[in-house]
KEGU-766831 format. One record per residue (C-alpha): y negated, z, x negated; residue number from 0. Coordinates in steps of 0.1 Angstrom, whole numbers, plus 2048, in hexadecimal, padded with zeros to 3 digits. Each point is the difference from the previous one (the first is absolute). Example, Ala and Ser with C-alpha at 12.3 -4.5 7.8 and 13.67 -1.06 7.14 Angstrom:
2
+-----+-----+-----+-----+
!   y !   z !   x !   i !
+-----+-----+-----+-----+
! 82D ! 84E ! 785 !   0 !
! 7DE ! 7F9 ! 7F2 !   1 !
+-----+-----+-----+-----+
END
This chain:
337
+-----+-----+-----+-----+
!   y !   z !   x !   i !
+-----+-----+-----+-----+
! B8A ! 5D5 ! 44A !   0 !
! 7E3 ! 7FC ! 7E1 !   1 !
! 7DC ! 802 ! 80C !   2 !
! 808 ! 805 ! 826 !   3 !
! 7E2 ! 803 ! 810 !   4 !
! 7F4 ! 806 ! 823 !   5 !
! 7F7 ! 7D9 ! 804 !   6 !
! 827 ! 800 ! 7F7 !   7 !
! 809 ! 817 ! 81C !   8 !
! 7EC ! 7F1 ! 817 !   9 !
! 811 ! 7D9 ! 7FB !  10 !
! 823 ! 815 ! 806 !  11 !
! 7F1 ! 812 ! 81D !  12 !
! 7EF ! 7E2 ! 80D !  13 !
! 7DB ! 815 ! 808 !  14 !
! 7E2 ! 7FF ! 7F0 !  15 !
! 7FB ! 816 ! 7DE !  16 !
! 7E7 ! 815 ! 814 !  17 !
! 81E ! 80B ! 817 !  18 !
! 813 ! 808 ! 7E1 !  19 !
! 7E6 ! 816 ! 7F1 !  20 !
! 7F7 ! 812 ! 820 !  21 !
! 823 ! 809 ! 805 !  22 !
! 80A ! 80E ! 7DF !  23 !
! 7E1 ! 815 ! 808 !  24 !
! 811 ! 80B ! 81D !  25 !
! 7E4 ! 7F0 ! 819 !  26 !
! 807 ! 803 ! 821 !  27 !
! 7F1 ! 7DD ! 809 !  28 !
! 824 ! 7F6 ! 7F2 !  29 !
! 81D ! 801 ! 81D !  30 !
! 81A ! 81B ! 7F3 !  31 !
! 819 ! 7E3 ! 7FD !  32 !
! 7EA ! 7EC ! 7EC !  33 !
! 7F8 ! 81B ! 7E8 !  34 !
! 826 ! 807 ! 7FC !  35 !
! 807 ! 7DE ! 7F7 !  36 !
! 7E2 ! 7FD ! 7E9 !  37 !
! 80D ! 81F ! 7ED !  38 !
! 822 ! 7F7 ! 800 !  39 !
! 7F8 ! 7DE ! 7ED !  40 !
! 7E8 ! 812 ! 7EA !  41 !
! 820 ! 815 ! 7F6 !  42 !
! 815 ! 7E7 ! 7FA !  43 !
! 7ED ! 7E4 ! 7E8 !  44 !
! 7F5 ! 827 ! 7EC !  45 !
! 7D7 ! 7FB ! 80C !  46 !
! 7EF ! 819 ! 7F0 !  47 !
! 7DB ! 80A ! 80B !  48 !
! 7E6 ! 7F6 ! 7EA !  49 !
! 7F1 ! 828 ! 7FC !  50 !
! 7E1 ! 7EF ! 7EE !  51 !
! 7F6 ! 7E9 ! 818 !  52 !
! 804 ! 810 ! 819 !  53 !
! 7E7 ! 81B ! 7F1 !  54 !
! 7E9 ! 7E4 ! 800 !  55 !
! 802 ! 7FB ! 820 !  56 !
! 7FE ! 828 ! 80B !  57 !
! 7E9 ! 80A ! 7E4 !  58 !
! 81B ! 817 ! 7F0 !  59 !
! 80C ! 807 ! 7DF !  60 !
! 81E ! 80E ! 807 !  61 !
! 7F8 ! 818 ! 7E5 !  62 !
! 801 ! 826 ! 804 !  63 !
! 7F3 ! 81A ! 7E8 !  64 !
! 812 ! 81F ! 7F4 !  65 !
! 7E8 ! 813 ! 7ED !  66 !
! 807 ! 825 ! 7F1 !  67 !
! 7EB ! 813 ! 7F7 !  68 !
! 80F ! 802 ! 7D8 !  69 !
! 813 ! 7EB ! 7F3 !  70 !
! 800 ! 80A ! 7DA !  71 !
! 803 ! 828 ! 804 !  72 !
! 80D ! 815 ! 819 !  73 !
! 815 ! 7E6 ! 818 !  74 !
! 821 ! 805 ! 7FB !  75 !
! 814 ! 7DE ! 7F6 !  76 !
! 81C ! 807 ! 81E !  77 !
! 7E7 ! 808 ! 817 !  78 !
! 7EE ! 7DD ! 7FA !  79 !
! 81C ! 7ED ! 803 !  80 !
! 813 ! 80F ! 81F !  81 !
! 7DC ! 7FF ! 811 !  82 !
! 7FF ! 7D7 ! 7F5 !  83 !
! 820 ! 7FA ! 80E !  84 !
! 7F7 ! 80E ! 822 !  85 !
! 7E2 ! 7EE ! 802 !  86 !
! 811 ! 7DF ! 7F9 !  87 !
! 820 ! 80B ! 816 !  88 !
! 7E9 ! 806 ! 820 !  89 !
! 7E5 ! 7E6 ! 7FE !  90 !
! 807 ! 7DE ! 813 !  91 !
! 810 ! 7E1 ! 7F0 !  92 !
! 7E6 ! 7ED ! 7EA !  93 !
! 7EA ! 81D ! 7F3 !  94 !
! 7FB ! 808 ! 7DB !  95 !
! 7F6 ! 825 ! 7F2 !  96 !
! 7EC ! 802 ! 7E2 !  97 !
! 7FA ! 825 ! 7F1 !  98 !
! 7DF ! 807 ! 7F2 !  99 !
! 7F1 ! 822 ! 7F5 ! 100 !
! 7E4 ! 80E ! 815 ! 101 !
! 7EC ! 80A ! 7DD ! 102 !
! 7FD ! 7DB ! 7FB ! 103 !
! 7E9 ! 7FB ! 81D ! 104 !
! 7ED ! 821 ! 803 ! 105 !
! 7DD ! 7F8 ! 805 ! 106 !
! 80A ! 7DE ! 806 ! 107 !
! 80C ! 7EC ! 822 ! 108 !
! 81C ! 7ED ! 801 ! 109 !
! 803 ! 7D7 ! 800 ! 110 !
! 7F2 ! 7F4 ! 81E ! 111 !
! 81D ! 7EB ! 810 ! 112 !
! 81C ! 810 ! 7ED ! 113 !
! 811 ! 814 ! 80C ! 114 !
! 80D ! 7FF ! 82B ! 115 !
! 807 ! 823 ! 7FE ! 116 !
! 800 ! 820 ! 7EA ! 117 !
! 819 ! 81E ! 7FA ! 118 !
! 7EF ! 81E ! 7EE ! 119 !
! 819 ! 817 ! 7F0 ! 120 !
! 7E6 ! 820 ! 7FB ! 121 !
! 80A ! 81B ! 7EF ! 122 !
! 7DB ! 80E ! 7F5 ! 123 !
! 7E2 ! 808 ! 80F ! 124 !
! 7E9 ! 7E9 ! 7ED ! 125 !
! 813 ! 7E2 ! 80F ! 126 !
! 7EA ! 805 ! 820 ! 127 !
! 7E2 ! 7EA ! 7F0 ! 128 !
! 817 ! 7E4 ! 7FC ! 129 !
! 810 ! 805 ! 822 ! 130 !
! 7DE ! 800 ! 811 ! 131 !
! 7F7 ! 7DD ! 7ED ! 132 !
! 824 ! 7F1 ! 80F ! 133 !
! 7EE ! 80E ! 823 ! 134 !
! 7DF ! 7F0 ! 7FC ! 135 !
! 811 ! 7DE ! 7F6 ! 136 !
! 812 ! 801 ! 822 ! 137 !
! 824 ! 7FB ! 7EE ! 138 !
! 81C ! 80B ! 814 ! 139 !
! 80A ! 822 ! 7F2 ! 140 !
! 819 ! 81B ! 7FD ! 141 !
! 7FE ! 820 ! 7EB ! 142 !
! 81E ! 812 ! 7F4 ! 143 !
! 811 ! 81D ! 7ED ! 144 !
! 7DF ! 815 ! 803 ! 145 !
! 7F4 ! 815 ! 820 ! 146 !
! 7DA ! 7F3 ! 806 ! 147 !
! 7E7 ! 813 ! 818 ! 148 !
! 7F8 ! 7E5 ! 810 ! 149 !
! 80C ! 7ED ! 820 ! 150 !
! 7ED ! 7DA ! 800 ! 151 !
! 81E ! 7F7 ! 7E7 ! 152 !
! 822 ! 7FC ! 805 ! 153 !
! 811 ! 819 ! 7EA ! 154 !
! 825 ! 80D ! 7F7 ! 155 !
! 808 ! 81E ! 7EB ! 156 !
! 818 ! 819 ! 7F7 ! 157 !
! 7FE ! 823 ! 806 ! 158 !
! 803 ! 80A ! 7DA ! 159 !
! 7F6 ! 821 ! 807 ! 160 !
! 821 ! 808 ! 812 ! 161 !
! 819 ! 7F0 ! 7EA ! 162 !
! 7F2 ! 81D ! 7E7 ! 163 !
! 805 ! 81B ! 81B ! 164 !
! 821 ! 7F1 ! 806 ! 165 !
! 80F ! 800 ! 7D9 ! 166 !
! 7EF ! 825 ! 7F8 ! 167 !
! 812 ! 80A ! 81D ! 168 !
! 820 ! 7F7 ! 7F8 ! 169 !
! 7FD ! 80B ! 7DC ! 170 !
! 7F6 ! 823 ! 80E ! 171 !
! 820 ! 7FE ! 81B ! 172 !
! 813 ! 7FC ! 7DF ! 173 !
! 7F8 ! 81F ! 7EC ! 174 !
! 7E1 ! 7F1 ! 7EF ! 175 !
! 7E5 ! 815 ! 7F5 ! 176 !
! 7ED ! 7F4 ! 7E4 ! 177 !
! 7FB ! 7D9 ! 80B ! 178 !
! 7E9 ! 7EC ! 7E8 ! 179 !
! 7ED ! 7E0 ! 806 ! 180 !
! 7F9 ! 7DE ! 7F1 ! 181 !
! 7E4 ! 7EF ! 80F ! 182 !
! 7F9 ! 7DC ! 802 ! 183 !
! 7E1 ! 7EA ! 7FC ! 184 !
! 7E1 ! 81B ! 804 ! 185 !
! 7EB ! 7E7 ! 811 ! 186 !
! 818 ! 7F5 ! 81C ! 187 !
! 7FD ! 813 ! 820 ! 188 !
! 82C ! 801 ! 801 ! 189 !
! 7F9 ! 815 ! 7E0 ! 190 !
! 7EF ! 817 ! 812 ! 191 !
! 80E ! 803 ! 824 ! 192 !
! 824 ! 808 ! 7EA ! 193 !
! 7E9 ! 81B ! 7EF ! 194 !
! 7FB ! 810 ! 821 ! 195 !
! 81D ! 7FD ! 80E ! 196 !
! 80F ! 813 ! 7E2 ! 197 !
! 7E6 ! 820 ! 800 ! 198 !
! 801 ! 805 ! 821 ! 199 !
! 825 ! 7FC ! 802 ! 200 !
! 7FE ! 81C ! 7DF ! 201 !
! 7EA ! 818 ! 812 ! 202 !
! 812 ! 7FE ! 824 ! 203 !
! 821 ! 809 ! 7F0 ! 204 !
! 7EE ! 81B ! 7E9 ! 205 !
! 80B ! 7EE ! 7DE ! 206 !
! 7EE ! 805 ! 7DD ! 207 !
! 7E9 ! 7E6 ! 7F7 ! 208 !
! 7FC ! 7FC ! 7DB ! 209 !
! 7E2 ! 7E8 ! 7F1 ! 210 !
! 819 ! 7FD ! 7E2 ! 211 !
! 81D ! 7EC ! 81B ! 212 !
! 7E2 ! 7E5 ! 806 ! 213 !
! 7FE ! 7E1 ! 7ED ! 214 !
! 7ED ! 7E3 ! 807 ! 215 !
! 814 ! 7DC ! 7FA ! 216 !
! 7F5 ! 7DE ! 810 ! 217 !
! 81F ! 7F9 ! 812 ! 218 !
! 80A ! 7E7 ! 7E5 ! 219 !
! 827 ! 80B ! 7EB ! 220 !
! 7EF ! 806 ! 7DF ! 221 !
! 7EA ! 81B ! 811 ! 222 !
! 821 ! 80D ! 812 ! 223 !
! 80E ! 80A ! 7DD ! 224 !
! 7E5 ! 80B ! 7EA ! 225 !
! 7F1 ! 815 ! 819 ! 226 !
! 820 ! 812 ! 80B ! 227 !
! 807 ! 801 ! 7D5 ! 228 !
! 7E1 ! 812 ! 803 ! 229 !
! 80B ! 81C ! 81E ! 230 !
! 820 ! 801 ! 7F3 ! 231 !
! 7F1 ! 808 ! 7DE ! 232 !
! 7EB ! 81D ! 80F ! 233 !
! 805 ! 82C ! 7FE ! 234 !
! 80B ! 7FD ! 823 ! 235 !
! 818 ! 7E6 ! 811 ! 236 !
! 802 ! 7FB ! 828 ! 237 !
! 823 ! 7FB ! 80D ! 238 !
! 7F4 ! 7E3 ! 815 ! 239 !
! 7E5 ! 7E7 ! 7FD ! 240 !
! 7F1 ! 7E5 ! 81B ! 241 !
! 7FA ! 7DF ! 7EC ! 242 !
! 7EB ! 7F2 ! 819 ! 243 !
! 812 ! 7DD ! 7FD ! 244 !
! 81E ! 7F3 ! 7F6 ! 245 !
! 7F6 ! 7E9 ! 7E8 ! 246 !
! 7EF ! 81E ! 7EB ! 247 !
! 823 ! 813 ! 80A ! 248 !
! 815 ! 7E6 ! 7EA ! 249 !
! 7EC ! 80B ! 7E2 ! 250 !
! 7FE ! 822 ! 806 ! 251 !
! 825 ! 802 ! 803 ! 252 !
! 806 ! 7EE ! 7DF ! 253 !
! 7E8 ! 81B ! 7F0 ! 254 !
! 817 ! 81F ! 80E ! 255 !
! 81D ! 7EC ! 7F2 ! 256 !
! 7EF ! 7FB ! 7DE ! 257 !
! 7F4 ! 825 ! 800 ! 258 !
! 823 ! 80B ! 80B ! 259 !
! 7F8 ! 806 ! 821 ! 260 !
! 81D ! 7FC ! 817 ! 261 !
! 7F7 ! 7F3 ! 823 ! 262 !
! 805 ! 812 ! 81A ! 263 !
! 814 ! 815 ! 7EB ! 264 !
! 7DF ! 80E ! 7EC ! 265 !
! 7E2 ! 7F3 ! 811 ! 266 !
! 802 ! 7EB ! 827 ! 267 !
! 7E4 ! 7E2 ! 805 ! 268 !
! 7F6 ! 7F4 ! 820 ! 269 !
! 7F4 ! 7DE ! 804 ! 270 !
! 7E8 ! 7EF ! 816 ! 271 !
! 803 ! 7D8 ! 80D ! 272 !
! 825 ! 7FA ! 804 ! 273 !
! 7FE ! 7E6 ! 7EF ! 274 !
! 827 ! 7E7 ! 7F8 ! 275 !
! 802 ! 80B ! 7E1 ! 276 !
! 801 ! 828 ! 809 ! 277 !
! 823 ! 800 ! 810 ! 278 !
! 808 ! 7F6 ! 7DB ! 279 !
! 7F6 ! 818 ! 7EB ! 280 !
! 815 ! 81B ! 7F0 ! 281 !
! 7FD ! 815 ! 811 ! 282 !
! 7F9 ! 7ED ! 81F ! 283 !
! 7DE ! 80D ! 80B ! 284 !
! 7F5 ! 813 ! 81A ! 285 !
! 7DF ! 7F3 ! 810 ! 286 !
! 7E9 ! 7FB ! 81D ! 287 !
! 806 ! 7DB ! 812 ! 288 !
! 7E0 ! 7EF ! 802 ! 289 !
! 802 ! 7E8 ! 81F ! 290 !
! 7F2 ! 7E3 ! 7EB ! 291 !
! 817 ! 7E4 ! 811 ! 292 !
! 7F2 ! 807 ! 820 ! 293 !
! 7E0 ! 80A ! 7F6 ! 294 !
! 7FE ! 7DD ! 7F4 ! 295 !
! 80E ! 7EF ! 818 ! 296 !
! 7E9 ! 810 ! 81B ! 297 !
! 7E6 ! 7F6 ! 7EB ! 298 !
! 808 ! 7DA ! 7FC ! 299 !
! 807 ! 800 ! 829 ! 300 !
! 7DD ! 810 ! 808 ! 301 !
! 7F1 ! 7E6 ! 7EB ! 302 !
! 810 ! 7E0 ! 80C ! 303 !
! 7F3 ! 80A ! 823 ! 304 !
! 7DC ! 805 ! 7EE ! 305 !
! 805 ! 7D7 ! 7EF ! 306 !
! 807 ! 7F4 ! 828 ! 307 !
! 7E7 ! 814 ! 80E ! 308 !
! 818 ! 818 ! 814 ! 309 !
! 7F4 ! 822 ! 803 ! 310 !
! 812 ! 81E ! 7EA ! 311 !
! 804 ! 81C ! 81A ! 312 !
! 80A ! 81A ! 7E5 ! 313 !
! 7EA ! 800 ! 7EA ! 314 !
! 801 ! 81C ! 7EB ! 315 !
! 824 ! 816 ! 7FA ! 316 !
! 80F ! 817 ! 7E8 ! 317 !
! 825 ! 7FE ! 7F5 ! 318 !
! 814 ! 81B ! 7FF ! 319 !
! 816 ! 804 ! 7DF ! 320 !
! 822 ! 811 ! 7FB ! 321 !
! 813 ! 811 ! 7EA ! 322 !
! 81D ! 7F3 ! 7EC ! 323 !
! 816 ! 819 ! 7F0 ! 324 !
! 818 ! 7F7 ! 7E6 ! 325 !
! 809 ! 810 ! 7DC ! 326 !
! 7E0 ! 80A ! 7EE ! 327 !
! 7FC ! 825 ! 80D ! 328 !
! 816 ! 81B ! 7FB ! 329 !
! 807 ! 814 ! 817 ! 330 !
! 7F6 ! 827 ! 7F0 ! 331 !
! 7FF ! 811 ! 81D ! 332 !
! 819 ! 81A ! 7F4 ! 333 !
! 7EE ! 805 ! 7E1 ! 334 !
! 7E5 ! 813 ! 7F0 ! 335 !
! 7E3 ! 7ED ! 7F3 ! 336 !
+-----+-----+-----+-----+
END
């Protein structure tokens, strides 16, 4: 039915239009047999909730920010979109996302009124002055990606730090003895925990570290290929290098082939994210599974209790990764490096 209304559902019903609107609000000043009624002829004439007035009415926008912290440089495009369809996946029927960058409102607060609720995707340190503003505007909140010191803010991460431990590992359990790396953004704090986890990981097995194996990309696929061009091009080649995502991993791999660089054959790449496309790749890539589904999803849950005023009982956790072997390391265990 066109333009069905709730002064249309309450002429079928035969109740008052308050009735209808406190029971498809689920009030319980509605009998249960009422309410089932109400909804039942709401579902068949095709109502449809008017979202805007009823923000009106509750003083809610329906709106909910996603801000990361770059949105130009160093976010990969895959990483973005899978962490947008999350968001839109687990939020309730009726909200909206709009993506911002947190550099367009450093130093600056946000729209008074705007927004009912705000995801921050961190991923560098200097994104605490804009997280503090979101805390002083009193707008509901959750921080993700990025491990905070800090416990008056809800926040989800992944342990980053492993997933490097776990991939050197591996390589080493595999015969690997010169492994090279290609590092991501240098301002974001993922960039660095994967840095860790790869000297320590180095030094606890006893392997060589060589300055001439590092090179420093932004986690974008143009970095990916000219900086493993440039290791490649080097007096000394590792037989396996971490490309600390696998965005950067897809152009490193078309620089080995370019080069003539057979993979795993010549040189093995681990990747880092997991992302759809990885299971694609010739060959299909071996990487660390970052649990951005769920870390997402735990995210969008924690904050719909914050937008009804229910409290969050776990308020801070980090997210173990795992390891997803496939084609991209050779195994050289049998061979002399």
């Amino acid at each position: 039915m066109e333009n069905a209304t709730i002064m249309t559902i309450a002429k079928l019903a035969k109740v008052s239009h308050t009735t209808v609107s406190r029971a498809l609000n689920g009030s319980n000043l509605v009998k249960e047999e009422t309410r089932e009624k109400i909804r039942a002829i709401a579902k068949e004439i095709g109502y449809t909730p008017n979202i805007s007035a009823r923000g009106l009415v509750n003083r809610k926008t329906f709106l909910i920010g996603v801000f990361f912290s770059e949105m130009e440089s160093g976010t990969s495009p895959s990483f973005l979109v899978d962490v947008l369809n999350q968001a839109r996946e687990a939020l309730p029927t009726g909200y909206i996302v709009s993506v911002d960058s947190i550099g367009n409102y450093k130093g600056n607060a946000l729209p008074v009124g705007r927004y009912d609720g705000v995801v921050i995707i961190s991923q560098a340190e200097s994104d605490d002055v804009f997280i503090d503003q979101v805390r002083d505007q009193h707008i509901p909140m959750v921080v993700l990606n990025r491990q905070l010191s800090r416990e008056d803010i809800v926040n989800y991460a992944t342990d980053d730090y492993l997933g490097a431990q776990l991939l050197i590992q591996y390589a080493a359990r595999m015969g690997h003895e010169r492994i090279g790396i290609l590092e991501g953004h240098p301002k974001f704090s993922s960039t660095k925990e994967r840095w860790r986890g790869y000297v320590d990981s180095l030094n606890k097995a006893g392997l060589q570290f060589n300055d001439q194996w590092v090179k420093v990309g932004d986690y974008l696929p143009k970095s990916g290929y000219d900086k493993m061009k440039e290791l490649l091009s080097g007096s000394a080649v590792p037989s396996c290098v971490f490309v600390t995502n696998d965005d950067m991993a897809v152009g490193a791999i078309r620089a080995c082939e370019d080069l003539g660089f057979r993979v795993p054959d010549d040189i093995s790449i681990l990747g880092f994210d997991d992302t759809e496309y990885s299971k694609y790749l010739v060959p299909r890539l071996t990487t660390i599974k970052k649990p951005t589904h769920a870390l997402v999803r735990k995210g969008i849950v924690a904050l719909t209790n914050l937008l009804s005023a229910k409290n969050v009982t776990n308020r801070t956790e980090t997210l173990r990764p795992s390891l997803v072997i496939r084609e991209s390391v050779a195994n050289v265990r049998n061979e002399t490096n």
